[in-house]
C-alpha distance (Angstrom), angle and dihedral (degrees) to the residues before:
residue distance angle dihedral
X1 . . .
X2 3.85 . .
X3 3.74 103.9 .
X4 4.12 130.7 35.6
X5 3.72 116.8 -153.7
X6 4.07 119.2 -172.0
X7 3.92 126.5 161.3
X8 3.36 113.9 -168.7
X9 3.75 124.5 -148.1
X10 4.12 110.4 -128.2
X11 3.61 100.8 176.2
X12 4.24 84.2 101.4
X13 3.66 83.2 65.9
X14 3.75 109.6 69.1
X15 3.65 101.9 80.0
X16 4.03 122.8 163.4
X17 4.17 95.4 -84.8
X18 3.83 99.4 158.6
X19 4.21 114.3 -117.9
X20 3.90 88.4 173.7
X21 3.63 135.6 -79.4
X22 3.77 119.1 -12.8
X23 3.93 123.2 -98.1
X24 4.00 114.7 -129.5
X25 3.95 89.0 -115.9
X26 3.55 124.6 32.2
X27 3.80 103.4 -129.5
X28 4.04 135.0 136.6
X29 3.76 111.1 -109.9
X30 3.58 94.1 -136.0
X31 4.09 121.1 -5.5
X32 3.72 120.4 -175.6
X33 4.11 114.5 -166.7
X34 3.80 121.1 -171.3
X35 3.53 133.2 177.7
X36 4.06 114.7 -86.2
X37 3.80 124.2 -160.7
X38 3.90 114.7 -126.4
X39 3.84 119.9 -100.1
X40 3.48 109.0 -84.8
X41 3.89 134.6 -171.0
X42 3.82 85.3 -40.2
X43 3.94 122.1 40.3
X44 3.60 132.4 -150.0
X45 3.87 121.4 161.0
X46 3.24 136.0 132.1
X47 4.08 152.8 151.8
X48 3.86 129.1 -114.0
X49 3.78 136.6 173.0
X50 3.83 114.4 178.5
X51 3.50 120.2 162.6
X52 3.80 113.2 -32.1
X53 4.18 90.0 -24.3
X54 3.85 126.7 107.1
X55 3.34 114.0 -175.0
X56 4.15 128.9 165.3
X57 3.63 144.1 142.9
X58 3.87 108.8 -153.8
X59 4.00 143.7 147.0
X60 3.97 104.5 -88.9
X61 3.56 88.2 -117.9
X62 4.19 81.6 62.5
X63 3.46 88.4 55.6
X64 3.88 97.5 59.8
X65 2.97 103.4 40.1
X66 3.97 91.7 56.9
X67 3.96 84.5 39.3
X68 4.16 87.6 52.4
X69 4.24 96.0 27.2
X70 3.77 84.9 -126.7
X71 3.99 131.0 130.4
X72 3.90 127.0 -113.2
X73 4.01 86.4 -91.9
X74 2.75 97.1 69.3
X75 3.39 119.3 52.3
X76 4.17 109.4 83.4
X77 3.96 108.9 -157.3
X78 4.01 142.8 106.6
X79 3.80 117.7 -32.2
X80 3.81 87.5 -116.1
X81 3.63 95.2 64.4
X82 4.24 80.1 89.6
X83 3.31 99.0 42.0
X84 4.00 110.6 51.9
X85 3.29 102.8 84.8
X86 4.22 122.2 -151.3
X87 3.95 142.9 -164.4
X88 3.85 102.5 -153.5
X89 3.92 112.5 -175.5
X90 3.91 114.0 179.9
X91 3.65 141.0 163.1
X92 3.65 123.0 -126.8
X93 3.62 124.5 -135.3
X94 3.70 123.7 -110.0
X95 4.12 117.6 -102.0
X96 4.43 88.6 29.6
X97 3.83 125.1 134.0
X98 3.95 123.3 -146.2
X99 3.93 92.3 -107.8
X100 4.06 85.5 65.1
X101 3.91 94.5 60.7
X102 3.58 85.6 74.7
X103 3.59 95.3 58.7
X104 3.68 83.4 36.3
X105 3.96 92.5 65.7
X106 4.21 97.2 45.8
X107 3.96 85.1 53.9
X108 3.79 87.6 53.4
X109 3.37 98.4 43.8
X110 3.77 97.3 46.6
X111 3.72 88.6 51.1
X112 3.52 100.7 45.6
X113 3.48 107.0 31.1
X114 3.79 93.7 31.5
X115 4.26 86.5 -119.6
X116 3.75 113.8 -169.4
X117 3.45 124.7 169.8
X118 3.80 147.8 146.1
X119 3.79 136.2 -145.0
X120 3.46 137.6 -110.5
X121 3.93 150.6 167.0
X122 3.75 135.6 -136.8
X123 3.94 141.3 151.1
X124 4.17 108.1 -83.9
X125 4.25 123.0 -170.4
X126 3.41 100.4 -114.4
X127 4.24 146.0 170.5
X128 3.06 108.0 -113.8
X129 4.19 106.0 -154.5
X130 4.17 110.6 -145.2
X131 4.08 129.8 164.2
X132 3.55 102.4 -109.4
X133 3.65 144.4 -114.4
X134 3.99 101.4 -87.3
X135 4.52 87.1 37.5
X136 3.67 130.0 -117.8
X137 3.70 126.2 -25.0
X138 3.80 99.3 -170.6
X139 3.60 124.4 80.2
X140 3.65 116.4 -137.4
X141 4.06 119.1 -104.2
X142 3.59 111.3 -109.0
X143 4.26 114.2 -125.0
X144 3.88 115.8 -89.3
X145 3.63 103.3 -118.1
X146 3.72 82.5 -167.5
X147 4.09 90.2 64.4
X148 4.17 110.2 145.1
X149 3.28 120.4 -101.1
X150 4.04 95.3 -124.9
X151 3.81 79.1 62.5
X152 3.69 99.9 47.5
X153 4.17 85.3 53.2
X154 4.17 89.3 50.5
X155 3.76 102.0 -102.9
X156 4.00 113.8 155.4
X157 3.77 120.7 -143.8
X158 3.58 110.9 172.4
X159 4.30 135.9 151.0
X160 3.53 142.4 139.7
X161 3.73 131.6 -134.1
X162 3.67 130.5 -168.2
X163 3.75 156.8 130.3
X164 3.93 144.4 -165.6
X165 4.24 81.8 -56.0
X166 3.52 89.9 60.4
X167 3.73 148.4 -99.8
X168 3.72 137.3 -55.5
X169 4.22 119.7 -173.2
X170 3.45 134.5 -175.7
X171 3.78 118.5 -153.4
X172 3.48 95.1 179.0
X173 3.74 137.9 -121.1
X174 3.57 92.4 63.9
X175 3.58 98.2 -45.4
X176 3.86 119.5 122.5
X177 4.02 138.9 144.3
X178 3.94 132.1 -166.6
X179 3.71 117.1 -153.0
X180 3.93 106.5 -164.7
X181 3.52 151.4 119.0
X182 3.80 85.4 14.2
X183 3.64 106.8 -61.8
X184 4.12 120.5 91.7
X185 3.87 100.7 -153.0
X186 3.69 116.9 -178.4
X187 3.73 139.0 -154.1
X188 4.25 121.4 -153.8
X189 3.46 88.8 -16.3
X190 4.01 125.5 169.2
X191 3.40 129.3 -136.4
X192 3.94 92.0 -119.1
X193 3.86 85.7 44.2
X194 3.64 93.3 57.8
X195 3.92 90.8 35.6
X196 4.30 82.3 52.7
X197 3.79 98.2 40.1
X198 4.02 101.8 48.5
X199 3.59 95.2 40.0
X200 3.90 80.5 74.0
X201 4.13 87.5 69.2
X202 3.95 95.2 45.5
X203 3.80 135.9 73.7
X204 4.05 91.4 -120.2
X205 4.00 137.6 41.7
X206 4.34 117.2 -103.4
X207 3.35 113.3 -133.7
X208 3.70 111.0 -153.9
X209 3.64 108.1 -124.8
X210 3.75 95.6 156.1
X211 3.96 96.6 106.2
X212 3.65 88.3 -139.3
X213 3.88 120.7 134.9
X214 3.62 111.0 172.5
X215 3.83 125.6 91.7
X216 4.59 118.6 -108.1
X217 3.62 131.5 -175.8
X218 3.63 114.5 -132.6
X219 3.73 148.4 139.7
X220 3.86 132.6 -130.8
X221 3.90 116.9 -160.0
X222 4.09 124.2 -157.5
X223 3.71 130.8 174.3
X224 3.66 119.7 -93.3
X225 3.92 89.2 -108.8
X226 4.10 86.7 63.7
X227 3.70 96.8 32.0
X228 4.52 88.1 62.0
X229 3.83 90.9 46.7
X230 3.63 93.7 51.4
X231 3.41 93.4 48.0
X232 4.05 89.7 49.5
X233 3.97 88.8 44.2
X234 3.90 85.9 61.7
X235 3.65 89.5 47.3
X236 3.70 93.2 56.9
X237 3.64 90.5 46.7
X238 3.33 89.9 54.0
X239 3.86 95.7 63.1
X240 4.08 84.8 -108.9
X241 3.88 115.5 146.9
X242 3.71 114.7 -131.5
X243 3.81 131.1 -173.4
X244 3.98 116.9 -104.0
X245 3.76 94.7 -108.0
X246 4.09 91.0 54.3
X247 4.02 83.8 48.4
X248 3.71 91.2 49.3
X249 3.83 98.2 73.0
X250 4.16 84.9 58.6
X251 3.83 80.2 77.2
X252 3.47 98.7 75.8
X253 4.23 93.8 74.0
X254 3.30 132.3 -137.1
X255 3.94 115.8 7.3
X256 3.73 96.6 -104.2
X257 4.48 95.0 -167.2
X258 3.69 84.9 53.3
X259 3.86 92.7 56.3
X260 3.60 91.7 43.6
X261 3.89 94.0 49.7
X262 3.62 94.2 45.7
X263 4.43 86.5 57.2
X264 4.08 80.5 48.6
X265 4.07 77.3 70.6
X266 3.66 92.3 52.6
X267 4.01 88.0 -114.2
X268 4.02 118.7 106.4
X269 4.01 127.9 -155.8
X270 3.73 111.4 -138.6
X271 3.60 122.2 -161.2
X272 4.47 107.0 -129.7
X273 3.99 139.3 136.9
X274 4.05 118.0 -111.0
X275 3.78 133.4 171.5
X276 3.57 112.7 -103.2
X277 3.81 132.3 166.6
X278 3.67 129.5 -120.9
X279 4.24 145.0 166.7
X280 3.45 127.2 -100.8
X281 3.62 111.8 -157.1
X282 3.55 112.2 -134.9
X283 3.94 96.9 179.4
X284 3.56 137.2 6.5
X285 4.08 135.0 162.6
X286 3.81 109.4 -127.6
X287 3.78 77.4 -142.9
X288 3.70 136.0 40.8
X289 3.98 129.7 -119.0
X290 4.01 115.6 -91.7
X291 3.98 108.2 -82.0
């Protein structure tokens, strides 16, 4: 396997973290978007707000879901939407909080892509994450007293890097995974993070049913058979084009050692159908208006 792809979803990121008083409308001040070139054999992306700057080079898709707080899923448009890639560098107004970014981003988008779009809802396959049978095995990670202060005031630091060796992504405030050499081993993690982050290698969302809230370190291992054809699953997702004989080993179903390791945990993955919402994108500029 030559080249890793992974897009992480960051809408679980903007949480209320106070900036200072609210602005009547939730616009950037200024917002600069050039064109960014798709991760290649080596990635590096990533998302950071510190202070009053927003700056992050994602896959439009990326971008609306963090602008709409939804998951790849569920967003219904073009296939391009994961492939155009974009370095978006914006300043945020004095007096905002971290849950207005959000609304921040669908303002920019709809101006400068000329976004329209309407919701909908309809039955999806999913996971469906539970504690299992016999309880928890994993004890939960205690606080870090030690936490930075940039996190204790709500800024968001997060990225990925990567290549054909695997991936390593920071989530911020403590919260990190590696996904290589065929063990995913996780620091501070959440239940909804894991349910968010492995969904990426699988053919349906999780949805976190577990009821759990605190944060765990732990570490899942899968045979190397599993471990390539989750990597190519998140390639796929990604928009990325892969030869037939890569897509091949997506024939063997579900990865089975995953599953098992996952039970290891004293948590199960069941296979079901729920409701969810999701976007349709109506319209949408491959391109965005002049800055």
């Amino acid at each position: 396997m030559q080249r890793t792809f992974l897009i992480l979803n960051f809408a679980v990121l903007f949480t209320s973290g106070t900036l200072a008083q609210p602005p009547a409308t939730p616009t950037f001040d200024v917002a600069s978007i050039r064109p960014a070139q798709q991760p290649g054999a080596a990635v590096n992306l990533g998302l950071r707000i510190d202070g009053a700057q927003f700056h992050a080079i994602l896959a439009l898709k990326d971008f609306i879901a963090s602008a709409y707080r939804v998951k790849f899923y569920q967003i219904s448009g073009p296939d391009w939407l994961a492939s155009e890639w974009f370095d978006i560098a914006a300043t945020v107004p004095e007096g905002s909080t971290l849950g207005q970014v959000p609304e921040m981003l669908r303002n920019l988008l709809a101006e400068r892509f000329q976004m329209k779009l309407h919701r909908d809802k309809k039955d999806f396959p999913v996971y469906v994450l539970e504690v299992g049978k016999g309880g928890l095995k994993m004890h939960e990670t205690p606080p870090d007293a030690n936490a930075s202060h940039s996190d204790q005031e709500g800024g968001v630091n997060v990225g990925v890097s990567g290549s054909g060796q695997g991936v390593s992504v920071n989530l911020g405030r403590g919260s990190s995974y590696t996904f290589a050499n065929n063990r995913f081993e996780a620091k501070k993690l959440t239940m909804t993070q894991l349910a968010n982050q492995i969904e990426r290698f699988l053919d349906r969302p999780i949805v976190d049913m577990t009821g759990l809230n605190g944060q765990y370190d732990f570490a899942l291992d899968i045979t190397e058979e599993d471990y390539r054809a989750m990597l190519i699953r998140a390639a796929v997702s990604a928009g990325v084009v892969l030869p037939p004989q890569a897509l091949r080993l997506l024939d063997n179903g579900e990865p089975v050692s995953l599953f098992g390791a996952v039970e290891k945990l004293g948590l199960k993955m069941e296979g079901r159908k729920a409701p969810l919402d999701f976007l349709v994108i109506d319209e949408m500029q491959k391109q965005p208006t002049e800055n």
